[in-house]
C-alpha positions as CSV (number, residue, x, y, z in Angstrom):
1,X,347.2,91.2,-37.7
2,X,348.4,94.6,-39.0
3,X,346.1,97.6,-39.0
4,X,343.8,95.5,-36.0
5,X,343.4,96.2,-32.0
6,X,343.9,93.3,-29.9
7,X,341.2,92.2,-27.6
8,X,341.2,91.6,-23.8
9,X,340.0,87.9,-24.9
10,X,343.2,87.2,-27.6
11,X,345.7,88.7,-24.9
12,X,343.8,86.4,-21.9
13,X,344.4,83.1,-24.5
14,X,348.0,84.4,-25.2
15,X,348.5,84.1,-21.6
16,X,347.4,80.9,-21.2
17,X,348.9,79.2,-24.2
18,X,352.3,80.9,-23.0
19,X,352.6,78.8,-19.8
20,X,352.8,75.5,-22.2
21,X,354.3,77.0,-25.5
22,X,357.0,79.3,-26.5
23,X,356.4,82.7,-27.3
24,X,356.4,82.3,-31.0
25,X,354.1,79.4,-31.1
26,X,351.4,81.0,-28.2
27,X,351.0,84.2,-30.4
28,X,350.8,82.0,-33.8
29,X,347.8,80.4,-31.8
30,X,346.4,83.9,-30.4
31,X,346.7,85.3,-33.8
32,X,349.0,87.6,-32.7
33,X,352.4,89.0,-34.3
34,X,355.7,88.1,-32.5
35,X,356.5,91.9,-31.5
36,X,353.1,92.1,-30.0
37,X,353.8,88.8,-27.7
38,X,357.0,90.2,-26.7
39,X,355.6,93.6,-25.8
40,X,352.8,92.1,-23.7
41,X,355.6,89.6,-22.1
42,X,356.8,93.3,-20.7
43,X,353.6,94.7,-20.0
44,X,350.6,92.0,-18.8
45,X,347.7,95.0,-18.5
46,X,344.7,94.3,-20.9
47,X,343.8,96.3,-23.6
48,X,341.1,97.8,-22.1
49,X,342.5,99.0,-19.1
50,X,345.0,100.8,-21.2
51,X,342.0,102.4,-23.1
52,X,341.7,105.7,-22.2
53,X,337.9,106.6,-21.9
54,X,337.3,109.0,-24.5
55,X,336.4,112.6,-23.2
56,X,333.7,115.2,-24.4
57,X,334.0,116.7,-27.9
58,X,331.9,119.4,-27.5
59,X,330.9,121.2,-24.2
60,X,328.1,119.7,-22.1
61,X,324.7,122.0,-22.7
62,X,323.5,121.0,-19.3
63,X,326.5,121.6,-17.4
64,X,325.3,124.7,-15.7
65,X,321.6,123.5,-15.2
66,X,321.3,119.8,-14.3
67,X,322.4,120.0,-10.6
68,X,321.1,123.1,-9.9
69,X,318.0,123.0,-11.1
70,X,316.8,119.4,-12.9
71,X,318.5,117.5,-9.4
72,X,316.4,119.5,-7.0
73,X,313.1,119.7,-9.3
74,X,312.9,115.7,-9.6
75,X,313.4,115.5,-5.6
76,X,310.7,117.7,-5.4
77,X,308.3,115.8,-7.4
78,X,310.0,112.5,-7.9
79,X,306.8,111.4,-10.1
80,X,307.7,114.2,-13.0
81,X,308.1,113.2,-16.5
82,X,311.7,114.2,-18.1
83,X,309.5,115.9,-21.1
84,X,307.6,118.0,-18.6
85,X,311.1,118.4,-16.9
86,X,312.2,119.5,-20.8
87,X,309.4,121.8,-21.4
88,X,310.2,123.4,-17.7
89,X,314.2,124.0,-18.8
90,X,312.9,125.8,-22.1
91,X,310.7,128.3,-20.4
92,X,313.1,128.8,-18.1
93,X,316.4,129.0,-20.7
94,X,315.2,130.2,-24.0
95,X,318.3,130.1,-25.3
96,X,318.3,126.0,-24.8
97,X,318.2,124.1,-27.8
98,X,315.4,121.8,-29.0
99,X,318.2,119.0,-29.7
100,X,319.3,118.4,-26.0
101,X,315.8,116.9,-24.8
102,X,317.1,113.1,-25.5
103,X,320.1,114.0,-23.7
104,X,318.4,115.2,-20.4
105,X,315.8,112.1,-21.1
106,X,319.1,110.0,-20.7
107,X,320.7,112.0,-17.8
108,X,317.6,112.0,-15.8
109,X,317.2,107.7,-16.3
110,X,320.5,107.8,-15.1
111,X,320.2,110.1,-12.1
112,X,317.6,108.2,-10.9
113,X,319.1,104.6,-12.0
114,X,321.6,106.0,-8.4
115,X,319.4,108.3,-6.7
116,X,315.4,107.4,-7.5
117,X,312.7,105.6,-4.9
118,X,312.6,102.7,-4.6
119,X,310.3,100.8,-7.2
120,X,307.6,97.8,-6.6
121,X,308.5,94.6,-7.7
122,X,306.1,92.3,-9.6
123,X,306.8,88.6,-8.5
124,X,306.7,86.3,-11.1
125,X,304.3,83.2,-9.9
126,X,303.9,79.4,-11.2
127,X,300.3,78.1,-11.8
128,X,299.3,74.7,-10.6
129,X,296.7,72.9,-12.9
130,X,293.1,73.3,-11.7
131,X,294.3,75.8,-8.6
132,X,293.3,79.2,-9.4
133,X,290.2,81.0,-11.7
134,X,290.1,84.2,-12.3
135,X,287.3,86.7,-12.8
136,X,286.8,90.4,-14.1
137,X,284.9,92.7,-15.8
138,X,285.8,95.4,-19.0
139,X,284.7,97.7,-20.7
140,X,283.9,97.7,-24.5
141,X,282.3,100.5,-25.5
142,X,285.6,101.9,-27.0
143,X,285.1,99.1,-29.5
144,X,281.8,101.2,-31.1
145,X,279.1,98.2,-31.3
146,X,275.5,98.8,-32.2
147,X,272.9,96.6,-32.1
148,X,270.3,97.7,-35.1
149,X,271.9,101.2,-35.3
150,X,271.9,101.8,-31.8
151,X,275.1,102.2,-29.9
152,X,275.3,99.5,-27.1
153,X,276.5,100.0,-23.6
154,X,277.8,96.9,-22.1
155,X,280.5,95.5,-20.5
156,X,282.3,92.1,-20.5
157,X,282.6,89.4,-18.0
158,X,285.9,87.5,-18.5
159,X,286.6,84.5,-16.6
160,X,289.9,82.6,-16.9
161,X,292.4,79.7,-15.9
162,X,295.5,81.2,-15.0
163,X,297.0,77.5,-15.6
164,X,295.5,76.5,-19.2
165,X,294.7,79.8,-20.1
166,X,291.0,78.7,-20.5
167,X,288.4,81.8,-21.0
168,X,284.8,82.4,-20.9
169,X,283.5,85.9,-21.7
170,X,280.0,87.0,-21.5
171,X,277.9,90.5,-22.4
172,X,276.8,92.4,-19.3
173,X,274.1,95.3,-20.2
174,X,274.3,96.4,-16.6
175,X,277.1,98.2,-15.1
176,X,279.3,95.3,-12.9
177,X,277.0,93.6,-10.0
178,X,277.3,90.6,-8.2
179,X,274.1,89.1,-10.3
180,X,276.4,89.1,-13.5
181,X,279.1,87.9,-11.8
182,X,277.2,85.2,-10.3
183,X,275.4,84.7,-13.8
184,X,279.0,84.9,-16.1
185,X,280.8,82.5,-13.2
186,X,278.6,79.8,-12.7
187,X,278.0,79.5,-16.8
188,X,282.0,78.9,-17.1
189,X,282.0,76.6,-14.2
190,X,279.6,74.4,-16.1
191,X,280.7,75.2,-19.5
192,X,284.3,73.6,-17.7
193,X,282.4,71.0,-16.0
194,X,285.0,71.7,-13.0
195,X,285.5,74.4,-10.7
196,X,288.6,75.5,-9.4
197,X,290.5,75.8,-5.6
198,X,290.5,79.0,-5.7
199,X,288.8,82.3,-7.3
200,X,290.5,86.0,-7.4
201,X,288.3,88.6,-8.2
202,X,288.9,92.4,-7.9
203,X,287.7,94.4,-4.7
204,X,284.4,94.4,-6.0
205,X,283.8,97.9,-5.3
206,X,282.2,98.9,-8.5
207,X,279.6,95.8,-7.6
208,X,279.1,97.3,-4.2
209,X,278.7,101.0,-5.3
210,X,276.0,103.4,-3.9
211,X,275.2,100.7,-1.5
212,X,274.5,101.2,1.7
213,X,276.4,99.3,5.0
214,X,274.0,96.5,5.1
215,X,273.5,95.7,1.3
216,X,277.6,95.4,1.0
217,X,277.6,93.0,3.9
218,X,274.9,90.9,2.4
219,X,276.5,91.2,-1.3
220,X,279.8,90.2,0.6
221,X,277.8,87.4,2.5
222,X,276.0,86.0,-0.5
223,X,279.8,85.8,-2.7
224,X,281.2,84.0,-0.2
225,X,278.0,81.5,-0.1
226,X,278.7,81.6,-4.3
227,X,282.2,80.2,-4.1
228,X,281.5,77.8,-0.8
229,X,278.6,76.2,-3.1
230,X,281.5,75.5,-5.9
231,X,283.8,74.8,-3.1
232,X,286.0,77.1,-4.1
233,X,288.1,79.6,-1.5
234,X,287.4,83.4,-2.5
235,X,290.5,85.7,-2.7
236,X,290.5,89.2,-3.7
237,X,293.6,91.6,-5.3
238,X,294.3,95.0,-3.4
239,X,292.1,97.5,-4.6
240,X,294.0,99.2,-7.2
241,X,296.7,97.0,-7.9
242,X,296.2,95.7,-11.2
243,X,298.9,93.6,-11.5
244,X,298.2,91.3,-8.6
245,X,295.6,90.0,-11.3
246,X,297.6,90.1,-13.5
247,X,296.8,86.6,-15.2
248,X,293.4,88.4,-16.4
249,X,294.4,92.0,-16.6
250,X,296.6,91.2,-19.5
251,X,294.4,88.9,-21.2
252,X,291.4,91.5,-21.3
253,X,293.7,93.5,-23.9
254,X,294.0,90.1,-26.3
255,X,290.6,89.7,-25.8
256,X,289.9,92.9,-26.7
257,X,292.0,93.2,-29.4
258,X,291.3,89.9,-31.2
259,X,287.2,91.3,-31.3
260,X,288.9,94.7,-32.9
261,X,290.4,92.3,-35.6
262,X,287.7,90.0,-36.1
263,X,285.2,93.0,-36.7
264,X,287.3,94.6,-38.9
265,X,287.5,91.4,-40.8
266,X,283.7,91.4,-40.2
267,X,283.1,94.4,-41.9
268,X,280.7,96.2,-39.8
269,X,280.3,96.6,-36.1
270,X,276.4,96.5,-36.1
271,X,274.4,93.5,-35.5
272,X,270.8,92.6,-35.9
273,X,270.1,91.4,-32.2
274,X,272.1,91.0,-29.3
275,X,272.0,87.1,-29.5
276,X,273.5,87.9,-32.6
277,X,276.5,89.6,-31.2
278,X,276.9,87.5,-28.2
279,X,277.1,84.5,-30.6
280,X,280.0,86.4,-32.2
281,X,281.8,86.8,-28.7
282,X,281.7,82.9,-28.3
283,X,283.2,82.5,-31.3
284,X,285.9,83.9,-31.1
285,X,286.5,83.1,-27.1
286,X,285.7,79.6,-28.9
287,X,288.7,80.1,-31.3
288,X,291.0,80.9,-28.6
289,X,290.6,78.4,-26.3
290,X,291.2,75.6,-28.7
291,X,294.8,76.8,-29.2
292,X,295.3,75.7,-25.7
293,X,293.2,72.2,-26.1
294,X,295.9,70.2,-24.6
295,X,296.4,72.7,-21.4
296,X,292.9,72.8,-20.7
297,X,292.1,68.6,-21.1
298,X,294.6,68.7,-18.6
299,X,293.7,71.1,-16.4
300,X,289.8,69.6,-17.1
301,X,291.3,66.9,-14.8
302,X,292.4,68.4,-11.7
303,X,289.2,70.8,-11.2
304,X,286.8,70.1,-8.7
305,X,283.8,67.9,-9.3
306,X,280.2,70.3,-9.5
307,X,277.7,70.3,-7.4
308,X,273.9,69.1,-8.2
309,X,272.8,71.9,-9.3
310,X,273.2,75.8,-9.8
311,X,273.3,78.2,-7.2
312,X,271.3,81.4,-7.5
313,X,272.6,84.2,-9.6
314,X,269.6,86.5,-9.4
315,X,268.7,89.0,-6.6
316,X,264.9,88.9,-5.1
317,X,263.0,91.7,-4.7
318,X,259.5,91.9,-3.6
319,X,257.6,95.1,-5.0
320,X,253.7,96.4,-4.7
321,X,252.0,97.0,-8.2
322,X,250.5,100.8,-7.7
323,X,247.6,102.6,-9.6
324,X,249.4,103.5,-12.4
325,X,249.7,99.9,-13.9
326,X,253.3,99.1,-12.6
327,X,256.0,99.3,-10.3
328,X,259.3,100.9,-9.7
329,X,262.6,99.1,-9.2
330,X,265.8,100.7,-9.2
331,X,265.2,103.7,-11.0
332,X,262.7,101.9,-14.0
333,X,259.3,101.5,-14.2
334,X,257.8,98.5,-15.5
335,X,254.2,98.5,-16.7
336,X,252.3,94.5,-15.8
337,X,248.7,93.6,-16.6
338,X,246.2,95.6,-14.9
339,X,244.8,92.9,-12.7
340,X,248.2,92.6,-10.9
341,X,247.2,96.4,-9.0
342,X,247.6,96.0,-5.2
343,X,249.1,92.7,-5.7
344,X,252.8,91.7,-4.1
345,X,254.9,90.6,-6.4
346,X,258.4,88.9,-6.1
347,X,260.9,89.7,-8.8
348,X,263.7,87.7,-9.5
349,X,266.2,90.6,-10.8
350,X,268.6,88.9,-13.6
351,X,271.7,91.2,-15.2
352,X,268.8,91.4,-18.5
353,X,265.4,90.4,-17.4
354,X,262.6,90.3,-14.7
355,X,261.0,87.1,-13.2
356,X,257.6,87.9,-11.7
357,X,256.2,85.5,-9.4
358,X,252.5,85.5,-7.2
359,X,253.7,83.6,-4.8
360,X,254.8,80.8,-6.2
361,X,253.8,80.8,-9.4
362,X,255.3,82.5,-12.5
363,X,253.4,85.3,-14.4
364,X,256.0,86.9,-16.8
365,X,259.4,87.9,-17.9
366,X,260.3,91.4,-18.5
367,X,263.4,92.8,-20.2
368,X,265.4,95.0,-17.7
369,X,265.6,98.3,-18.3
370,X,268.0,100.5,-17.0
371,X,268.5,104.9,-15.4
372,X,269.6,106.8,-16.8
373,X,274.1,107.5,-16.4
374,X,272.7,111.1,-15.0
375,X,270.2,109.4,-12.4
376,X,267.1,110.0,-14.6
377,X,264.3,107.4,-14.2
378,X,263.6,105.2,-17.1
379,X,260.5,102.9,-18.4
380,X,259.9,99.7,-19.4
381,X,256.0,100.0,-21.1
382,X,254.1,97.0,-22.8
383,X,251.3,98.9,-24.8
384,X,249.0,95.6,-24.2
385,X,249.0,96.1,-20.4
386,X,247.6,99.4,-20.6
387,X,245.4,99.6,-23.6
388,X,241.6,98.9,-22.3
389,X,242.0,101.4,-20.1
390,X,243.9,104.2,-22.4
391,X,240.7,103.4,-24.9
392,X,238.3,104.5,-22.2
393,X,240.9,107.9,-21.4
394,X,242.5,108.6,-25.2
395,X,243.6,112.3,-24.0
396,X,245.8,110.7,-21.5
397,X,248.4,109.7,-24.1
398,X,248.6,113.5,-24.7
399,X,250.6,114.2,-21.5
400,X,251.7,110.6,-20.7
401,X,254.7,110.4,-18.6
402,X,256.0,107.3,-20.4
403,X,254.4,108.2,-24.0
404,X,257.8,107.7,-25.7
405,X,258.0,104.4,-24.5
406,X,254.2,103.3,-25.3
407,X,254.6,103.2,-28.9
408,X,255.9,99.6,-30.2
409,X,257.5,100.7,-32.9
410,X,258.8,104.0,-34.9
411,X,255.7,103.8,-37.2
412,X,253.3,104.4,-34.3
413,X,254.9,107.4,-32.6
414,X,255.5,108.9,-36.2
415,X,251.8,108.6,-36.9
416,X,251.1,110.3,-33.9
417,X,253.2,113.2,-34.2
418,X,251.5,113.6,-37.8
419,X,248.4,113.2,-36.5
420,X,249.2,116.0,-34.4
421,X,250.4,118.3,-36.9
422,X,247.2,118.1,-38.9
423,X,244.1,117.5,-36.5
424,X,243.2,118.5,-33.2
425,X,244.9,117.1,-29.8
426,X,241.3,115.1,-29.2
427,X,241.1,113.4,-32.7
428,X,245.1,113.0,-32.5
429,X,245.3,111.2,-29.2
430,X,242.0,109.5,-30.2
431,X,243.0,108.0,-33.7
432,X,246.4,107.2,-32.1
433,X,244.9,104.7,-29.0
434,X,242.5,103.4,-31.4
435,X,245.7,102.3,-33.9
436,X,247.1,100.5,-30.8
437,X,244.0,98.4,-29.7
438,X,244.2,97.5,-33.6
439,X,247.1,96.0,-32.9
440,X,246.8,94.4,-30.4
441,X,243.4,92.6,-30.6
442,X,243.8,91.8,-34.3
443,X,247.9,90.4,-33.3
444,X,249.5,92.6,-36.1
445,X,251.7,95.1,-34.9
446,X,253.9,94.6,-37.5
447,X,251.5,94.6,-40.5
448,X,250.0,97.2,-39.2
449,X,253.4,99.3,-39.2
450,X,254.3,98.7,-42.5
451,X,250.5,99.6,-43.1
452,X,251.2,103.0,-42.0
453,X,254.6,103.6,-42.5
454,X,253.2,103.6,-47.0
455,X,250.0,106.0,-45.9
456,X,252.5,108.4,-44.2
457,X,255.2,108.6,-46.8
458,X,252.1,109.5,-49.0
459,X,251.7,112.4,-47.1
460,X,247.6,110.7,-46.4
461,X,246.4,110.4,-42.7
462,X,245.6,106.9,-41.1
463,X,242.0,106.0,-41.8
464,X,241.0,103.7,-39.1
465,X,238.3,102.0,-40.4
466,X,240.0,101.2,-43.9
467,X,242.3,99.4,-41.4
468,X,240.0,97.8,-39.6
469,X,238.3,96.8,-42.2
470,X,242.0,95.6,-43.7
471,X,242.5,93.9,-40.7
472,X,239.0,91.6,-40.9
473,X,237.5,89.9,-39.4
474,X,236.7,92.0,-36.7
475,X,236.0,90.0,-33.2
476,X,232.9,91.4,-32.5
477,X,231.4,90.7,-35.9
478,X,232.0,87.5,-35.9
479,X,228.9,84.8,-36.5
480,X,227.5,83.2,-33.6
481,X,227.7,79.3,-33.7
482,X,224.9,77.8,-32.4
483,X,225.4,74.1,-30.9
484,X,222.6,71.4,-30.2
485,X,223.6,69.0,-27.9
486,X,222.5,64.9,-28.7
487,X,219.8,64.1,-26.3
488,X,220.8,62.3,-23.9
489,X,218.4,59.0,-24.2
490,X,220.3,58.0,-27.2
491,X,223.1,57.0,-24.6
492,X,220.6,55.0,-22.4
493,X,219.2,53.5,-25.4
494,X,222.6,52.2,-26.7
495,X,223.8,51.2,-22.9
496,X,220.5,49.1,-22.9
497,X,220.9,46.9,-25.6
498,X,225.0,46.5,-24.0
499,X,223.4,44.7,-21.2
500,X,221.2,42.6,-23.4
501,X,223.8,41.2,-25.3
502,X,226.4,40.9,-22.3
503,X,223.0,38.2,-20.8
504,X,222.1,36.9,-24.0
């Protein structure tokens, strides 16, 4: 048509309408005019090899720097960003404009398109159902949540199906360790009710940290007995390469991102306790694993039946209870019951809590503490372990190693400090201990707290035998009850006439 360029693909069906049609009819059907059949009868080359490519309009601004001195820089360091390579050009050529930096971008991509390394290629896998579980940890502490105002520093196990696309997430307090992988596997496994062929983990290297030799080869040893309990063969990505797990790696950033949008749509990013914000984490896991209900029913059949039971997913310790009340255990001391001093103790160390046993009996749980990130030692302190004997030696709560950690509550420690402010370090430490054993032998910690919380904001100092006195009835005080015992003839006398009427 008149003021249009023909196209390669019009002149290629000219051409092959023309070997069964006359000229006249093969351009009608090519939508060309008759002069323009009869000039390409002449000359058969397509349009766009007659094309001339068009040349520069304006001279090239890198003509005199690109090969002599952007070519030889990205050889030198083949890693180099083009904007670094930009900013490089400007200090060196002032008189370069700001405008040319998408232009070298481009030149550069293209340079090395012909003369880069070599890159690694990712290779695309397909998933059989019920073959392969993966595990991982991450961190979410970017994500700002508290737990009653205080900031919380956890991470997240996150299992998954690379089939289905199944997922199990669950808090860790501690830093990665083969007791919370042990702990966040095994509750998937039976959450599934399957387990796998095969699990991928990382390199475990963060688990194994600061060990020595012999701890990584029994943390190696005691994996390996994990999976072969589930039946399941361990494998393990390069250290490193992310990608290789790459059917976790990218879901940690959904995860992630769909607890961002839930809390946003939450409101607030505290929570009252941490079962509180775990239940939240199930939730939404909850949420997106129903989206693939099918996939996973599916895969559900092609797992691997359990075992009987659960494996272990605690490490044992056995530690010596010392003079001051406690023992030590990876960096935290933990404060037991008195009579427990000389005694061996095992501990069954869990990713949040303590399981003491004598032998083989259970005494307590403890909640695990944690050192400090700079290496500083930390406490765990239960005020009723050490209170009968703090009562005999009050001034030892003035210079008590773990005094921050003695007081229960806020309300205790403020008192104290008050107490401090206004009366001598003797009456201080005195009244302080005294408000403790309150506590503890009338059960109300709490009460008592609130007690003292209204005498301080009234700028008055704790009276402690008003709160006694509050607190009634005291133990001591309380009546005797005397008990007199039937005599015991009344029993023969009644057993007697039983045997009478048994012969009559």
């Amino acid at each position: 048509m008149p003021g249009r360029h023909i196209t390669d693909h019009q002149m290629r069906l000219f051409m092959k309408l023309r070997q069964e049609h006359r000229v006249e009819v093969a351009a009608a059907k090519a939508s060309l005019s008759r002069a323009t059949a009869y000039r390409i009868e002449k000359n058969a080359q397509l349009p766009s090899q007659v094309k001339k490519p068009r040349g520069r309009r304006r001279p090239d601004p890198l003509a005199d720097i690109f090969d002599a001195e952007v070519v030889p820089l990205l050889k030198a360091a083949p890693g180099i960003r083009p904007v670094a390579v930009f900013d490089e050009m400007l200090r060196r050529h002032p008189e370069l404009s700001e405008g040319v930096r998408r232009t070298m971008e481009r030149r550069i991509r293209a340079w090395r398109a012909i003369n880069g390394d070599e890159q690694e290629v990712i290779f695309r896998q397909v998933h059989e159902p019920g073959r392969l579980g993966l595990s991982d940890f991450t961190n979410m502490n970017e994500l700002g949540i508290t737990i009653a105002g205080q900031p919380l520093d956890h991470l997240l196990y996150h299992f998954r199906l690379a089939y289905s696309g199944f997922e199990h997430a669950h808090v860790v307090l501690g830093g990665e360790s083969f007791v919370a992988l042990a702990e966040g596997l095994q509750n998937a496994l039976w959450f599934l009710g399957g387990a796998p062929l095969y699990h991928r983990s990382d390199s475990l290297s963060a688990a194994f940290r600061n060990l020595d030799a012999d701890a990584k080869e029994d943390q190696t040893r005691r994996y390996a007995e994990l999976c072969a309990h589930y039946r399941m063969t361990p494998t393990r990505n390069n250290k490193g390469i992310a990608h290789e797990n790459g059917a976790i790696e990218s879901p940690h950033g959904h995860l992630k991102n769909a607890i961002r949008d839930a809390l946003l749509l939450r409101g607030t990013r505290d929570f009252d306790d941490l079962d509180g914000y775990r239940g939240f984490i199930d939730e939404i896991v909850s949420r997106r694993n129903a989206r693939y209900g099918k996939r996973i029913d599916a895969e559900r059949a092609a797992l691997q039946p359990l075992p009987g039971t659960r494996t272990s997913d605690f490490e044992e310790v056995v530690v010596r209870v010392s003079r001051s009340g406690g023992f030590t255990l990876r960096k935290v001391f933990y404060t037991v019951p008195s009579r427990l001093i000389g005694h061996r103790l095992r501990v069954r160390l869990y990713d949040e809590r303590l399981d003491l046993f004598i032998g083989g009996t259970h005494l307590m749980t403890l909640q695990r503490g944690r050192a400090h990130a700079s290496g500083k030692h930390d406490q765990v302190v239960d005020y009723r372990h050490v209170i009968h004997s703090l009562r005999k030696k009050p001034m030892a709560l003035l210079q008590l190693v773990y005094r921050d950690k003695l007081f229960p509550r806020q309300e205790y420690r403020r008192a104290f400090e008050t107490l401090l402010d206004r009366l001598s370090d003797k009456q201080a430490c005195k009244i302080t201990v005294e408000l403790l054993a309150l506590a503890h032998d009338r059960g109300c910690e709490r009460e008592l707290a609130e007690r003292l919380a209204k005498t301080l904001d009234a700028g008055e100092l704790p009276d402690i035998i008003a709160l006694r006195t509050f607190f009634a009835p005291d133990p001591a005080q309380l009546p005797t009850v005397n008990v007199r015992l039937a005599s015991l003839q009344g029993y023969e006398a009644l057993i007697d006439a039983r045997h009478l009427e048994d012969a009559a």
